[in-house]
C-alpha positions in Angstrom: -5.9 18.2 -12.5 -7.6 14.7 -12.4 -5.9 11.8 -13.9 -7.5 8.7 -14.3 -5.8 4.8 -15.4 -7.8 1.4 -15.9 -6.6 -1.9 -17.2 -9.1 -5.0 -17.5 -7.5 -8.2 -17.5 -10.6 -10.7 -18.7 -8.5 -13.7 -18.5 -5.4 -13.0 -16.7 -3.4 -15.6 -14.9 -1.3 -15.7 -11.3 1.4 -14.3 -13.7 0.1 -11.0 -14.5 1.3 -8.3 -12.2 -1.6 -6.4 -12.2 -0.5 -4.3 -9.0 3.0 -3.4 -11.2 1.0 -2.6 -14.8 -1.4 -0.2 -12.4 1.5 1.5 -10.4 3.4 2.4 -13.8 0.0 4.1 -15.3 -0.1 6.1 -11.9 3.2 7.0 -11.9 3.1 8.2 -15.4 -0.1 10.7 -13.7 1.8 11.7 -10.6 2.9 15.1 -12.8 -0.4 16.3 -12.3 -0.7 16.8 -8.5 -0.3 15.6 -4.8 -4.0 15.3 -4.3 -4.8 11.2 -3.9 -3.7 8.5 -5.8 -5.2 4.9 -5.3 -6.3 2.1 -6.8 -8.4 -1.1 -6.4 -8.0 -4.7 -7.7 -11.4 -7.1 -7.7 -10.9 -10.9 -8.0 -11.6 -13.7 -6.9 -12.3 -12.8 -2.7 -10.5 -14.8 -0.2 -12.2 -13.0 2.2 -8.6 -11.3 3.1 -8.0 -7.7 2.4 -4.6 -6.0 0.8 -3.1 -3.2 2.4 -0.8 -1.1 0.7 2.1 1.7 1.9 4.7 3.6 1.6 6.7 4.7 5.1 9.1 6.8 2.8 9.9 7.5 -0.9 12.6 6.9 -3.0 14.6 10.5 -2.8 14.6 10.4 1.1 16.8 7.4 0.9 19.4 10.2 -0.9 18.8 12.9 1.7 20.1 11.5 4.7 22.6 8.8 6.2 19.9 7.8 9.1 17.0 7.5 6.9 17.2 3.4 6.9 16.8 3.5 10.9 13.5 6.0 10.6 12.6 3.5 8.1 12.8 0.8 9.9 11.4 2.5 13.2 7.9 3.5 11.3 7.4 0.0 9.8 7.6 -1.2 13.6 5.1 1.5 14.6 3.0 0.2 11.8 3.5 -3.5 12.6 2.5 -2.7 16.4 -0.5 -0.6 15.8 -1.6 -3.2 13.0 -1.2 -5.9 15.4 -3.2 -3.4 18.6 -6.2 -3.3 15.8 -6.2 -6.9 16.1 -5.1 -6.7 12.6 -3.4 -10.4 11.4 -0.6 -10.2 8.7 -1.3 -13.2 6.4 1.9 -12.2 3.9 4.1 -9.1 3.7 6.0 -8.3 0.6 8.4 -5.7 0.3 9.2 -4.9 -3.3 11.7 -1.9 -1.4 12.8 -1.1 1.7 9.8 2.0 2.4 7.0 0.2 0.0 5.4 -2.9 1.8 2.3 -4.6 0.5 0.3 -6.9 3.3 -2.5 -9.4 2.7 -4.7 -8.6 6.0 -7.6 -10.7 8.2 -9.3 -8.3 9.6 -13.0 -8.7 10.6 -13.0 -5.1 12.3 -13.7 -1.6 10.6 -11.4 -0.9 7.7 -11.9 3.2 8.6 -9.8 2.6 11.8 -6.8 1.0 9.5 -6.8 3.7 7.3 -7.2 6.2 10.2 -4.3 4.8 11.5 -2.0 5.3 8.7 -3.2 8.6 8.5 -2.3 9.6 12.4 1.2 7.5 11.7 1.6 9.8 8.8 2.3 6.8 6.5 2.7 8.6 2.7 0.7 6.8 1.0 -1.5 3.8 1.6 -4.0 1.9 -0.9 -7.3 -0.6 0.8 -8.3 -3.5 -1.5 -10.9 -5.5 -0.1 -10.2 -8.6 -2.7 -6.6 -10.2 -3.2 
């Protein structure tokens, strides 16, 4: 069953946690099926893209004792593979331990990124091409 959430902010500031607003509305959608979920952001372009996963969710950290050490093992494979790409990690924030949002330089083909995350099995991941 499709879902679809928008928000326009025509004058927002640095202050407005666009990213936070959006992931509510999808989360409020997520009822309605596994298929995809994604969204993109358009701003000003710093010429930097924003790469957004999820190495777990938030009910495997309930289900088992070693889950923080398989946590911690994937984000190395992605960090490694990123950085075999010839991917550069501008910033990294980590709102949780298995969500991680990077600002990327990367003058290479974006399919191979997401490709990647696929063949890591990454849960989800999101491309923006603008920060």
């Amino acid at each position: 069953m499709c879902g679809i959430a928008g928000i326009i902010h025509k004058k927002a500031g640095k202050d407005v946690n666009i990213g936070e607003q959006m992931t509510s509305m999808l989360q409020a959608l997520k009822h309605r099926g596994p298929d995809s979920t994604g969204y993109a952001m358009y701003g000003d372009d710093n010429g930097n893209q924003i790469l957004r996963f999820k190495v777990a969710e938030a009910a495997d950290l309930e289900g088992s004792y070693d889950i923080h050490a398989s946590i911690q093992e994937r984000l190395e494979t992605v960090n490694t593979r990123l950085t075999e790409l010839g991917v550069k990690v501008v910033n990294k924030e980590s709102p949780t331990e298995y969500a991680h949002r990077y600002e990327v330089k990367f003058s290479g083909d974006m399919k191979k990124v997401a490709i990647l995350l696929k063949i890591l099995k990454v849960l989800r991941f999101y491309l923006s091409v603008t920060h």
